[in-house]
Structures are given as C-alpha cells and as structure tokens.
N, C-alpha and C positions, 0 to 999 in steps of 0.2 A: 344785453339780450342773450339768452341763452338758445342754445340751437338744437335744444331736445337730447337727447340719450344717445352716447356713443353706441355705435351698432358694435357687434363682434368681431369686423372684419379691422375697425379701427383701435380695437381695443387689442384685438392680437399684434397689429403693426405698432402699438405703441410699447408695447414690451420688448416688442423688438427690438425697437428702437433706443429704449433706457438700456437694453443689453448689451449693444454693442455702439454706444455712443463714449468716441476715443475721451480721455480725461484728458489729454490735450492735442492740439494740433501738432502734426508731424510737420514740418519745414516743405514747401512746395513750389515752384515758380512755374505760374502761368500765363498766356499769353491771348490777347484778346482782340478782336476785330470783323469788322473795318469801318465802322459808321462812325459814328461821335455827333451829338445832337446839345441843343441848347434849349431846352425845356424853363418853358415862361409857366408858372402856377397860377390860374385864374379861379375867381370866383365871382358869380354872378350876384349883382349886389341892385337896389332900389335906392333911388335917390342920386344924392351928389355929394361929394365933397366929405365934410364932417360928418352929412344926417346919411351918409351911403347905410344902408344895414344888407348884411348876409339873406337869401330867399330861401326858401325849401322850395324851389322849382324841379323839377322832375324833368328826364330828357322828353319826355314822352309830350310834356305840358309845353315847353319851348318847343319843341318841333310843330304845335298849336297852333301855337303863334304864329310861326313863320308862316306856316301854310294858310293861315287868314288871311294874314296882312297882304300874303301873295295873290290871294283871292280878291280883297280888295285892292288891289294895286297902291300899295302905299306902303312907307320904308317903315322898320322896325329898328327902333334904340333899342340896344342891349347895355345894359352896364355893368362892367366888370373890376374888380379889384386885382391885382398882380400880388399874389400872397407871398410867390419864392419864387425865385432864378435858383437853377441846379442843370446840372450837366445831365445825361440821358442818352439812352442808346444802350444798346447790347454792351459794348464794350464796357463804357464806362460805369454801369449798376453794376456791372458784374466784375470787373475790375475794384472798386468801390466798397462791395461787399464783402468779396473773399480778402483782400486788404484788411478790413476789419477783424474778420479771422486770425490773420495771422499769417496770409499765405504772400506769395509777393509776385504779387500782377507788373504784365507788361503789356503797351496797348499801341496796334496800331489802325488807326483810320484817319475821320475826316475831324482836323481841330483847328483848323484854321493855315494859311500860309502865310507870314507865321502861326504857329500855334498859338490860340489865344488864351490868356491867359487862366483862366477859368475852369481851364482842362486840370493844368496843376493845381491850382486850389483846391478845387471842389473833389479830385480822386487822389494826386499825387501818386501817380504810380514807378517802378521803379525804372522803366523808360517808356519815353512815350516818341513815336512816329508818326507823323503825320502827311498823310495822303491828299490831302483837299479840304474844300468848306465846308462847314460842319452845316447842321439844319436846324432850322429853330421850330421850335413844336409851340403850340399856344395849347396847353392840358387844361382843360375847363371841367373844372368840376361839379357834377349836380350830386344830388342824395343817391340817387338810382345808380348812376353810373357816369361815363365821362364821354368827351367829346375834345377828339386831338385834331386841331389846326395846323399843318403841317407842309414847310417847306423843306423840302429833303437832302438840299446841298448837294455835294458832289455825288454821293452813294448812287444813282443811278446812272452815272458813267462808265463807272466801276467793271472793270475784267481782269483777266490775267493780266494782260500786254500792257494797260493801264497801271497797273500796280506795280510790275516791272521797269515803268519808267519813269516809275519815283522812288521803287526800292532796289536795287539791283539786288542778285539772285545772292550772292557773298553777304550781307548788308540781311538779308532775311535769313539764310542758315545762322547766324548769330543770333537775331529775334528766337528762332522757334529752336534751337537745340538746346538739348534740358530742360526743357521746357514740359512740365507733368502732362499737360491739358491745355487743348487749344480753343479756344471759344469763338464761335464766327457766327455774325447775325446781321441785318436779318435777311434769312432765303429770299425774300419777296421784294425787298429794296435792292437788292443788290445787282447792279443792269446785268451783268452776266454771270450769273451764280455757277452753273455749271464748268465755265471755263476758268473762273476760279478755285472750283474743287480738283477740276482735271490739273491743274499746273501745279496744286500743293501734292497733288498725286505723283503724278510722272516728274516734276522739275524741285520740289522741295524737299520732300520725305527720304529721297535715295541719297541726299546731299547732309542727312544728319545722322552725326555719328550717334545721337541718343535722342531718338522721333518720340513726339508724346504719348505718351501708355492710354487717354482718350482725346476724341473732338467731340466738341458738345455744338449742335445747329439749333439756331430757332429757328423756325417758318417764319414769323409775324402774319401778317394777314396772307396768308397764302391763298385763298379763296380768287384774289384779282389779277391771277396768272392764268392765262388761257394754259388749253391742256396740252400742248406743245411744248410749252415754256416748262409746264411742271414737270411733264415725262422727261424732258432730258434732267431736269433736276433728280428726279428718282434713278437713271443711269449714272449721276455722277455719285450721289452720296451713297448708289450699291458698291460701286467701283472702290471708293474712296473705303469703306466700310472690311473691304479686305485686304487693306495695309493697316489701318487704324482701327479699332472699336472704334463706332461711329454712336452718341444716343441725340434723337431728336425730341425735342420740348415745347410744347405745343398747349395754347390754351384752351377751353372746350370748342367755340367756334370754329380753331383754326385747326382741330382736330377732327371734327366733321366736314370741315373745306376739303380736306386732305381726302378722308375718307369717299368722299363725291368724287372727286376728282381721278382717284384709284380703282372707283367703281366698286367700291368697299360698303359704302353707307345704303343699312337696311332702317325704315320706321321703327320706329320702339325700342332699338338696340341701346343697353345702358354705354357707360363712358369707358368700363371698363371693355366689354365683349368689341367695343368700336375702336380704345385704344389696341386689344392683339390684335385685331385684322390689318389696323396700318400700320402696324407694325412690320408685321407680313410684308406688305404689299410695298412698303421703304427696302426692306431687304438690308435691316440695319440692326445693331446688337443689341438697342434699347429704344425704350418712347417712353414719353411721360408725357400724360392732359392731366394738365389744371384746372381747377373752377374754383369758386368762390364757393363750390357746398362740399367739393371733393375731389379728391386728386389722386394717379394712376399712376406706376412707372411700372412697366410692362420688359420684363425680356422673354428670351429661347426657353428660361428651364421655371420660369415663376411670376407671378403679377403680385405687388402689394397694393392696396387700396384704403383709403384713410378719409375719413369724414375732416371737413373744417371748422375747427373751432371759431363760431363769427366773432364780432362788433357789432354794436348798436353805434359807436362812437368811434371810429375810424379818423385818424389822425389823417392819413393821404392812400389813398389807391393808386394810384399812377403809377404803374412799374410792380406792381407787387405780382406781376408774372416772373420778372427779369430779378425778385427775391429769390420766387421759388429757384428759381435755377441755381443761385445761389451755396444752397442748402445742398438742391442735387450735387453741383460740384463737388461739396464736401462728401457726401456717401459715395461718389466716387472715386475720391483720392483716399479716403479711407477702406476703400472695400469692402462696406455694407450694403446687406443682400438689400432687393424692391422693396419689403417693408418697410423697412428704415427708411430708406432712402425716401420715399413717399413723405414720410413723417417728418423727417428734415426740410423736406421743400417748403412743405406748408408750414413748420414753426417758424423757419425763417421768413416766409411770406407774412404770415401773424404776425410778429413783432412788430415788423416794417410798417404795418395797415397800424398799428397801436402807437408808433412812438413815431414815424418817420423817420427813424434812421435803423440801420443794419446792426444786428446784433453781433458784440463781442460772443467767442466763447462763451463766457459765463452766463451773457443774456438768453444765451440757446438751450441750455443747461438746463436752466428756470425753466424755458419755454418746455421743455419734453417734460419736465418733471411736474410740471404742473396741466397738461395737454388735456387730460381728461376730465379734468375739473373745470375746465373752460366751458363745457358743453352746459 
C-alpha cells in the first residue's frame, strides 16, 4: 500500500537525515527501567484446533459483539491463537533494540525474583537487576489496531524507598555512572513517578562522577492520571530537566492526554503546533509524538516533522512506539538535529512493523536510503 507523496516537510527531514546518518555506531552504554513485562502474542482465530483460521475482525466489529451479547445476556467465545512469547516493557524493547545497534544496554526493573529466565534470552543485556514480578500483557491483534490485556506486576508499587530497598544507593551509582542515557518508563504505571524522579535527582545524579548526557521518559497512557498525579509529575520531570536534558516520547493519544491535561489542547490544532505547546508546558529540552501517519520531535530552537512510510502487510505492531524511541536514542547519542532525529524514530518503527525484529545498523541504512520510495 503506498501512502501517497511525501510532503516537503518529510522530504527535507529526510536529507537530513541521509546527511548526517553516522557510518557507524560510536560505543555507548545505557541503562534502562524499571518495569519488565511478559507479552503473550494473540490472534483471534475461528474454529478449533487444526480448522482454527486467522479473522479480519476489526476492534470496532468485536467490541459489536460484546456489546450484544451484553445486551442479550449471554457469554461470548472468543478464540484465540498464542502466535509469540517475547519480553516487553520500556525497558526491555529498548534495551533489545539499541543492543541490536551496537550499543550496550543495562536493565533494571520487574523480571522476576529470581529473574526469570526469559529476560536473558529474549534481551540479554550486559546486566540485568531486578526489582519485582514482572506483568504479563495478553497483545491481541486485530487489522485496525490492538487491544492489551494487562496484569501489571509489581510496577505500581514502585517509589524511591521501594527501589532503595532492593537496590541500595552504592549498588545503583554503579548501575547508572557512565552510563550515556538513562531510559525510564512508563510515567503512568509507575505508583510514584515523581518520587522517583525526585530521588535520581537529589540522591543519584550528585553520587556520579559521570551522570548521563540524556534521560529519555515515556508517559504510556498518561490520560488515566488524575491531574494531581500528573502536575506533580510535570514538577518533577522540570526539576529533573535542570540536572539532566530531559526529552519526553509520546504517542499521538498520549500526546493530546498530555496536552488536556496541561490545559494546552486547542480543536484543530495539528501534532506538530500540539507537540510545542507540551513541550512548553513539561518544561523539558525535548518531546516527540508519534503516530502511525506521522511523527514530531520538537525542541527550544527547532521542530522536525516527517510523514510515515506505511504497510499494507505489517509483520507485528505491538511496541512499534517503544522502536521509535529506539531510533530517537540513537539521534540522541549521536547528536543529530529534530529532523533526523524524527526520521530515525520512524525507520526504525518501520522495520520493526515489516519484519518484527530491530534493525542492525545496516537494516537502518537501507531504511533511510530507501524512505522515500516507500511512499
């Protein structure tokens, strides 16, 4: 399926991008957390057994159903097929992907006590710490879009004084010094996100003799935080924001959550004019919204903006937020401006939606150099 003519806006970010896209990776170590997830791959299937086949059911057409059957008072069989087991969460995609890179991820959250095994398999990262149980997601896939089943494990226990009393504060200055980039996800699971930011602030960052050059936050669904919860989250990540570059990564949803929430969100307003205002209103040195048509990474002195090259044939969507970020890490630790950087998000979100797995170097290569002719 082609997605019509690159606009100008994408066409200049993509020169950007072939311009200052490194010929190889510079050496990196980064550190990621705190969640860790067990993601079951479903697909909804007719029949049983051997005669099971694949549907083209649509969320829209199941959500149908339910609400009849609810009407009618009477139960609804769904049948499903278990396609992949894979690991999932902030940490671990992201962990997983820039590994693939070349870069050399460390990971602490929820993977089990013990650690189960699955963590090292599926990421293998160069250490792994772990905080608590991990969550098991049930990712069901329709054509339109998806629907996550989701037990959350330990992550919404989660605080400073928690995490202090399974990592002591010696034991984490080792985790996080030299460390390029620190990754932390997601805002919205995390029971006390703020006291979290505040203690890598005031009790982590003074304790390393070489603090990360960035932190990268995801929100996730940030929408179902009352605006209590979210305003001290915007005190902590401005706070945090003036020890460390701070850039927030946000999908379109959770990019207009944000924007309601900050009293930012105007009717009609595109992704980009909505990505600078929250920007704004974080008090943070970057943002980037992603969407499936197009994607933004917004700072102080510049905004790039780049169309998405689709699929008709999409290998797995599931996490192809937690690619783009990916990609962003990389124009971050290489120091390429918002257009680039935009344009890396989404080729390494494209690959992933095309093959399911994270691109080497090389696969990304192809990807920018052929970006345009995808359209």
């Amino acid at each position: 399926m082609k997605s019509g003519t690159p606009d100008a806006d994408t066409t200049s970010a993509v020169r950007s991008c072939r311009d200052q896209f490194p010929d190889a990776i510079a050496s990196a170590e980064l550190l990621f957390g705190f969640d860790g997830y067990i993601d079951r791959i479903r697909e909804i299937v007719e029949g049983v057994n051997d005669d099971a086949r694949e549907t083209d059911r649509t969320v829209s057409s199941m959500g149908t159903e339910i609400l009849e059957a609810g009407e009618m008072e009477r139960s609804i069989i769904i049948e499903w097929d278990q396609t992949g087991t894979r690991t999932g969460g902030h940490a671990c995609h992201l962990a997983r992907g820039t590994g693939r890179l070349g870069y050399e991820p460390a990971m602490v959250g929820m993977f089990g006590e013990p650690p189960e095994d699955i963590f090292r398999r599926d990421v293998d990262p160069a250490e792994l710490v772990s905080i608590g149980e991990p969550g098991v997601v049930d990712a069901i896939e329709f054509v339109d879009g998806k629907v996550f089943l989701v037990d959350s494990g330990s992550i919404g226990a989660l605080d400073w004084h928690y995490l202090r009393e399974r990592v002591d504060l010696d034991r984490l200055v080792d985790l996080a010094d030299g460390r390029d980039l620190f990754g932390i996800g997601y805002w919205a699971e995390i029971g006390d996100f703020p006291s979290v930011l505040d203690g890598i602030r005031t009790d982590l960052l003074p304790s390393l003799s070489e603090p990360p050059s960035h932190l990268l936050v995801d929100p996730a669904d940030i929408g179902d935080l009352d605006r209590d919860r979210f305003r001290r989250g915007v005190e902590s990540i401005r706070a945090l924001d003036g020890a460390v570059p701070v850039t927030v990564s946000a999908n379109r949803s959770e990019t207009t959550a944000i924007a309601e929430l900050s009293g930012v969100a105007e009717p009609g307003r595109d992704l980009r004019e909505t990505a600078e205002r929250v920007r704004e209103a974080l008090g943070v040195s970057r943002f980037a919204a992603h969407s499936a048509e197009e994607s933004v990474v917004v700072t102080a002195e510049s905004t790039g903006r780049a169309q998405v090259p689709r699929t008709s044939d999409p290998e797995l969507t599931t996490s192809a937020g937690d690619h783009f970020n990916v990609g962003l890490v990389l124009a971050l630790l290489e120091g390429l401006d918002a257009e680039a950087a935009v344009v890396l998000g989404n080729a390494v979100a494209g690959h992933f939606v095309r093959t399911a797995e994270p691109p080497t170097h090389a696969d990304l290569a192809d990807f920018v150099d052929a970006y345009l002719e995808r359209f």
